[in-house]
NUZA-831153 format. One line per field, with one value per residue (C-alpha): x, y negated, z; residue number from 1. Coordinates in steps of 0.001 Angstrom, whole numbers, always signed. Layout:
N
px c(X:...)
py c(Y:...)
pz c(Z:...)
num c(NUM:...)
END
This chain:
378
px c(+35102:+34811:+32423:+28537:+28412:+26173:+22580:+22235:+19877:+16256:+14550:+10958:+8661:+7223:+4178:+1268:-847:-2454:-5565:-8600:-7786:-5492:-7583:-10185:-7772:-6771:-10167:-10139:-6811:-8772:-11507:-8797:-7421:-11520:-11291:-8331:-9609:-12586:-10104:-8088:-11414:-12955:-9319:-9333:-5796:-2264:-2264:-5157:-4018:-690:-3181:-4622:-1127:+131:-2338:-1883:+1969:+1229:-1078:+742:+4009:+2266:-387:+3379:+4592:+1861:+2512:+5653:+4302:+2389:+5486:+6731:+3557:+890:-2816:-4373:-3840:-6883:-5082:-2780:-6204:-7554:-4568:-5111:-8582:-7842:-5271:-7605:-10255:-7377:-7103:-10638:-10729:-7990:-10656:-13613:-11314:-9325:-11452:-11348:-7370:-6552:-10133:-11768:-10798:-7257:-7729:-9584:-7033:-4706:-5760:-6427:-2672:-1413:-3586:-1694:+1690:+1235:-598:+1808:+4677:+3123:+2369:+5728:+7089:+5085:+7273:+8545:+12256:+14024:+16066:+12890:+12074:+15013:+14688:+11506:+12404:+15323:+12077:+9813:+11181:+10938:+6939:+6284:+7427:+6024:+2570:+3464:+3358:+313:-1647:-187:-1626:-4855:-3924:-3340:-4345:-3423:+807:+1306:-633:+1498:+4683:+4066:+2370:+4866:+7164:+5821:+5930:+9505:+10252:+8699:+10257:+13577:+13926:+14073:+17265:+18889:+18249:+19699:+16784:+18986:+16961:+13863:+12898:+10461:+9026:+8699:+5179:+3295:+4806:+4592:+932:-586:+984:-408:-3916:-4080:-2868:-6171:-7969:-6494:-7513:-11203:-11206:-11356:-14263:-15933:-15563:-17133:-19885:-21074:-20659:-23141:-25763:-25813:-25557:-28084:-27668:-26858:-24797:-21471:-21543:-21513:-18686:-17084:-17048:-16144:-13139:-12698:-12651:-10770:-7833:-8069:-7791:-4382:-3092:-4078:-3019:+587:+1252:-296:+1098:+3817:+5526:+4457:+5969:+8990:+9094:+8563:+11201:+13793:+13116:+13477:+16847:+18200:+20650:+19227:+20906:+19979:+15874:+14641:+16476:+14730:+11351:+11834:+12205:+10270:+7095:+8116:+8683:+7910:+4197:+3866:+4362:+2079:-529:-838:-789:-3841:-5680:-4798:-6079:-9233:-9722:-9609:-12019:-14421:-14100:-14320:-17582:-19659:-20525:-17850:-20354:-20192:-16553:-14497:-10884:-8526:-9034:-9164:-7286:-3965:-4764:-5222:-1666:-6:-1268:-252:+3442:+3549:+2852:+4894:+7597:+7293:+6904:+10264:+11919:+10103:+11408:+14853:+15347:+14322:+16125:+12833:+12883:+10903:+12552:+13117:+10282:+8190:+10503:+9594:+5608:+5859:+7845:+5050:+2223:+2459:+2902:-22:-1692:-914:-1934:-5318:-6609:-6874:-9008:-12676:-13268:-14267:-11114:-8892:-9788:-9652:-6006:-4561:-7079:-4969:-1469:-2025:-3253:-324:+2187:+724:+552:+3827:+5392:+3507:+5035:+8829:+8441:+6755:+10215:+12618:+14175:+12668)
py c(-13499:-12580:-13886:-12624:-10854:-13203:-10904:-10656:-12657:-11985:-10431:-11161:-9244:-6290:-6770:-5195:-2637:-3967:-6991:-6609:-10000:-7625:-5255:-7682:-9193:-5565:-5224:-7590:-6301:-3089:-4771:-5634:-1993:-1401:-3739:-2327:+1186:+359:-1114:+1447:+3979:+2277:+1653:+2309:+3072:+2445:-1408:-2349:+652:-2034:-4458:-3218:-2079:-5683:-7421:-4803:-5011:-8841:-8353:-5911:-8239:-10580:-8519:-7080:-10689:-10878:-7651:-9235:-12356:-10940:-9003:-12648:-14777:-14104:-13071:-14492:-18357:-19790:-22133:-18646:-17064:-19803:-19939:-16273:-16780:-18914:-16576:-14177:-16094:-16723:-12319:-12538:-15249:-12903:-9497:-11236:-12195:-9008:-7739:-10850:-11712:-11838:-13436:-15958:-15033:-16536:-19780:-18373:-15380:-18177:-20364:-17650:-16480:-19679:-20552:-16938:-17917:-21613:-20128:-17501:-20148:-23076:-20286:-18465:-21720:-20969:-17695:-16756:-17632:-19801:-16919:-15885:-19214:-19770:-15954:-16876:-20571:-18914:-16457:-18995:-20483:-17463:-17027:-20570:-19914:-16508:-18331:-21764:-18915:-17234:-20328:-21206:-18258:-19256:-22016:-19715:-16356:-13103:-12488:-15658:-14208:-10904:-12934:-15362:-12992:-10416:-12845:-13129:-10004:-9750:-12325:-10966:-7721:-8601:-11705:-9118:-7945:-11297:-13091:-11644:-9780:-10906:-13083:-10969:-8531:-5299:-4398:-299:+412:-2928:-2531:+1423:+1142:-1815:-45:+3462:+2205:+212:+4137:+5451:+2953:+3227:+6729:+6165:+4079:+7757:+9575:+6002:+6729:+10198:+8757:+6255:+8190:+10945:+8396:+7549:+11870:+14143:+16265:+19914:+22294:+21746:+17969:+19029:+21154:+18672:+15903:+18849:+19296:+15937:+15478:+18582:+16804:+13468:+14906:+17282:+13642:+12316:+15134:+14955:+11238:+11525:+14664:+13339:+11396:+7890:+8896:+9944:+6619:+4869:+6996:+6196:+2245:+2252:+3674:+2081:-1023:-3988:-5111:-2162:-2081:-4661:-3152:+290:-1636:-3237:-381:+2134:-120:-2231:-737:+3019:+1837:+493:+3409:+5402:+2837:+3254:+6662:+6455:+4283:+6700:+9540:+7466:+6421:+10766:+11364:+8870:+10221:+13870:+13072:+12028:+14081:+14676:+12933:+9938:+9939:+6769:+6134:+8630:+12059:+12230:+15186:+13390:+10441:+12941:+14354:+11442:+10029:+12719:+12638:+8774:+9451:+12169:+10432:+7129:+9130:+11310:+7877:+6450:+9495:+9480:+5347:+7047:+9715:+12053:+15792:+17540:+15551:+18635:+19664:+17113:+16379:+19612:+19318:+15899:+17504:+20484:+17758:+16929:+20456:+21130:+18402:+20077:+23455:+21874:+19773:+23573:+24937:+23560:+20780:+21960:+24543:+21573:+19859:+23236:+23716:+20422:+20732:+24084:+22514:+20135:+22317:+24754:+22226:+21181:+24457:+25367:+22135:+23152:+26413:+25192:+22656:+24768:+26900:+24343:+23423:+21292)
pz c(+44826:+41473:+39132:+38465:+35303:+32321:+32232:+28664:+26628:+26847:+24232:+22815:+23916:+22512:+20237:+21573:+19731:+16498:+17129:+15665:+13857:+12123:+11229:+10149:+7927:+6422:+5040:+2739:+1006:+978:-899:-3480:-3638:-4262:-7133:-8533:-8074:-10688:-12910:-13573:-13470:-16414:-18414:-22305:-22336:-20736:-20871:-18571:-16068:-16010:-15119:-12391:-11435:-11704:-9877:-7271:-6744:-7078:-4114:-1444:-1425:+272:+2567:+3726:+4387:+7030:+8368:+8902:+10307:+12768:+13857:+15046:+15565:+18510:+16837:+20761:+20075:+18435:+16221:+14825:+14131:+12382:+10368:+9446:+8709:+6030:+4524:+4503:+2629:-287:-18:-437:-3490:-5217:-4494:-5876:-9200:-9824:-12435:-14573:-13692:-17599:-18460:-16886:-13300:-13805:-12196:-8961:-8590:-9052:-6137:-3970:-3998:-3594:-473:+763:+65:+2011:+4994:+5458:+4927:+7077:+10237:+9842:+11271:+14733:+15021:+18311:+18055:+15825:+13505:+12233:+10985:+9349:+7771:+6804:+5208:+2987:+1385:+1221:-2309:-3968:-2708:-4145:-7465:-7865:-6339:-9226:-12078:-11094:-11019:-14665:-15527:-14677:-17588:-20315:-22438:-23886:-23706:-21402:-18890:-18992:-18535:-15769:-13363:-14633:-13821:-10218:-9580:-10455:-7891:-5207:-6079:-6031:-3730:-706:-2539:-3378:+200:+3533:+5834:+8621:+11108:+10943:+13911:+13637:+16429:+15462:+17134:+15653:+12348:+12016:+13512:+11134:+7496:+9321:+9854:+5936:+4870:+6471:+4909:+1793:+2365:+2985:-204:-2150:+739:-482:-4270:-3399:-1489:-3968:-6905:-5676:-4675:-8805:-9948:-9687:-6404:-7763:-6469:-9054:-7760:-4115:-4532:-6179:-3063:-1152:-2503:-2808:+699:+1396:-942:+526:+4302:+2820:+2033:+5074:+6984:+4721:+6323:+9660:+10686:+12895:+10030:+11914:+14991:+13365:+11644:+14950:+16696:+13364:+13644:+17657:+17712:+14510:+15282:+15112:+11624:+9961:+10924:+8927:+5719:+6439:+7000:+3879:+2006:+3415:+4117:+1489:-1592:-784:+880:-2644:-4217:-1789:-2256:-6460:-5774:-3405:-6150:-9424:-6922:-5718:-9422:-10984:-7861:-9420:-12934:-11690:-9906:-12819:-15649:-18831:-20867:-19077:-18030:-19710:-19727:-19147:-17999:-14466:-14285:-15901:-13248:-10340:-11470:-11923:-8521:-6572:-8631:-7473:-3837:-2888:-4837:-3123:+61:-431:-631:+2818:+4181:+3172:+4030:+7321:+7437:+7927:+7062:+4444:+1049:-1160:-55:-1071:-3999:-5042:-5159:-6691:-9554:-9805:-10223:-13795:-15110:-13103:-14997:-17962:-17079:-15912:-18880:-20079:-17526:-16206:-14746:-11184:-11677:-12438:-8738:-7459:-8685:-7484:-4233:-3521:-4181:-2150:+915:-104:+456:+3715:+5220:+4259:+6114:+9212:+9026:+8215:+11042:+13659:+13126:+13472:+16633:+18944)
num c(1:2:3:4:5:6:7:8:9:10:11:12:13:14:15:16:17:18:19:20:21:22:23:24:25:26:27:28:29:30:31:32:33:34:35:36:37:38:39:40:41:42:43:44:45:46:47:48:49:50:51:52:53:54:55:56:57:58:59:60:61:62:63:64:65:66:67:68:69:70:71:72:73:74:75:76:77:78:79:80:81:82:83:84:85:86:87:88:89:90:91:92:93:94:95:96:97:98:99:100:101:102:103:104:105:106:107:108:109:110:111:112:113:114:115:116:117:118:119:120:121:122:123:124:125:126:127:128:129:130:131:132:133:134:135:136:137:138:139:140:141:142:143:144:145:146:147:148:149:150:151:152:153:154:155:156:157:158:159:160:161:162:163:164:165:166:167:168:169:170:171:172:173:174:175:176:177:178:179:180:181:182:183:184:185:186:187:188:189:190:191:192:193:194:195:196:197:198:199:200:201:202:203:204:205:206:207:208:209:210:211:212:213:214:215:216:217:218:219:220:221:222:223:224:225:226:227:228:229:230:231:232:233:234:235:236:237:238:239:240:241:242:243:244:245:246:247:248:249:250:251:252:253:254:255:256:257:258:259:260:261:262:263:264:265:266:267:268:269:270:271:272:273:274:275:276:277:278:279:280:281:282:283:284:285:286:287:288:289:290:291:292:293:294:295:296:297:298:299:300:301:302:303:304:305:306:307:308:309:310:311:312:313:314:315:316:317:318:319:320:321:322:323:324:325:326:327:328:329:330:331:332:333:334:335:336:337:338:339:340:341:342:343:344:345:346:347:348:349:350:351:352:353:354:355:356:357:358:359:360:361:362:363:364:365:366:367:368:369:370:371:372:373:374:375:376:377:378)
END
């Protein structure tokens, strides 16, 4: 008789859909991107819109590293969630200090990432299987020292501050690079469904600016069609991500090998995400400075942020879709391209024409995708 075949190993299984412990958690990073949001509204010039930027990029390497966590460790077990709880009351000790990062807030923004860095070290070690671990040991160095030079920030002043958390930035940016991603294992629907839903409320982060900003306005007609259109812009955006682009992600991630998945993750919800994120907070930020009146406006002109955040996104999201191998790049390419000369062409024009313009580009491009896809094959 010959011999039984060996059954193959058993996999993991799937992740369920995002917990609510997940969500829970997500709000807090949103309260950051809040934080951020009124930095960069009330910046006097380029250098504290690199603030806000900094503390930002600083921020969504590690809210990533526990989107990958919970890729690997269970949200159910009590212990787990306790563990998460804590992280997310570091994320929360970060929010409270963003707008005092290169003041007084040092120290506490300081702490706050640290206490991230070691929860999200200490529970990687509960991970399913043991590669993960070990993937997760070889990037834990690199977390530590980036989390070491933002607490010595917290020590000092003025260009000090600049270079160590510029300097832990740089680490976190480019340790994915220098260290192998082998070992770690995306489950497509978890991962594609936790980065969709911080998107949305990313998203709602700009309806919020609009909200809040007419509460402090008085309620005439100009102002009214002003959130309007601001929501009419925000739900093109929304509409530009959600329109089957998450399934198509999902679909690209399920039937890439195995090898290959985490590198697309990486970038695409790694570095591109980042990119869609600052876009989403220059756009929130223009909404806010649109809203109130031009007497009162501070900082830049919201139309150059509005321009600029719409360049950012639909850049960064040309390059999720081409790690992905998604359709619609020149497309996109295209209308990112278009947003700065429409910048140009609007700090001519008034100022409900100038959210009117990019309002109209926006729903342009949208349409014009539904019509180009509708076409194609299926």
């Amino acid at each position: 008789m010959s011999a039984e075949p060996t059954p193959p190993p058993a996999q993991p299984p799937e992740t369920e859909k995002v917990s609510t412990l997940e969500l829970y958690f997500d709000l807090v990073f949103v309260f950051i991107v809040t934080q951020v949001t009124h930095m960069v509204e009330h910046a006097h010039g380029p250098l504290d819109v690199m603030k806000g930027m900094l503390v930002l990029g600083i921020t969504w390497w590690m809210y990533g590293g526990y989107a990958w966590l919970t890729n690997h460790v269970s949200t159910s077990h009590p212990a787990h969630r306790l563990w998460i709880l804590l992280g997310m009351a570091g994320f929360l000790m970060i929010g409270v200090s963003v707008p005092h990062v290169f003041t007084e807030g040092g120290m506490l923004f300081g702490v706050g990432f640290m206490l991230v860095v070691l929860v999200h070290t200490v529970l990687f070690t509960r991970a399913d299987s043991k590669a993960p671990i070990m993937a997760s040991l070889r990037m834990a160095p690199y977390h530590l020292l980036a989390a070491v030079l933002a607490l010595g920030a917290g020590f000092t002043s003025g260009q000090m501050d600049w270079i160590l958390l510029g300097g832990a930035f740089s680490i976190q940016f480019l340790s994915p690079l220098l260290t192998r991603t082998r070992g770690f294992r995306v489950q497509p629907r978890h991962f594609v469904e936790r980065h969709g839903l911080v998107m949305i409320i990313a998203l709602g982060e700009a309806v919020v600016a609009i909200g809040t900003t007419t509460t402090e306005e008085p309620l005439v007609m100009p102002l009214i069609m002003k959130a309007l259109m601001g929501l009419v812009l925000t739900s093109a955006l929304w509409w530009s991500y959600f329109a089957g682009e998450s399934q198509a992600a999902e679909r690209a991630l399920e039937h890439a090998q195995t090898q290959n998945r985490s590198k697309m993750a990486l970038a695409g919800y790694g570095y591109a995400h980042l990119g869609m994120i600052v876009g989403i907070v220059l756009l929130a930020s223009s909404i806010q400075g649109f809203m109130v009146h031009p007497s009162e406006q501070e900082g830049f002109p919201p139309e150059w942020l509005l321009a600029w955040g719409l360049c950012v996104y639909l850049l960064s999201d040309v390059f999720f879709r081409i790690w992905l191998s998604i359709g619609l790049q020149t497309f996109r390419l295209g209308f990112a391209l278009l947003m700065p000369v429409l910048g140009w062409v609007a700090s001519h024009l008034p100022e409900m024409v100038q959210l009117s313009t990019f309002t109209l580009a926006l729903v342009l491009m949208v349409v014009l995708e539904q019509v180009r896809t509708s076409r194609l094959p299926r």
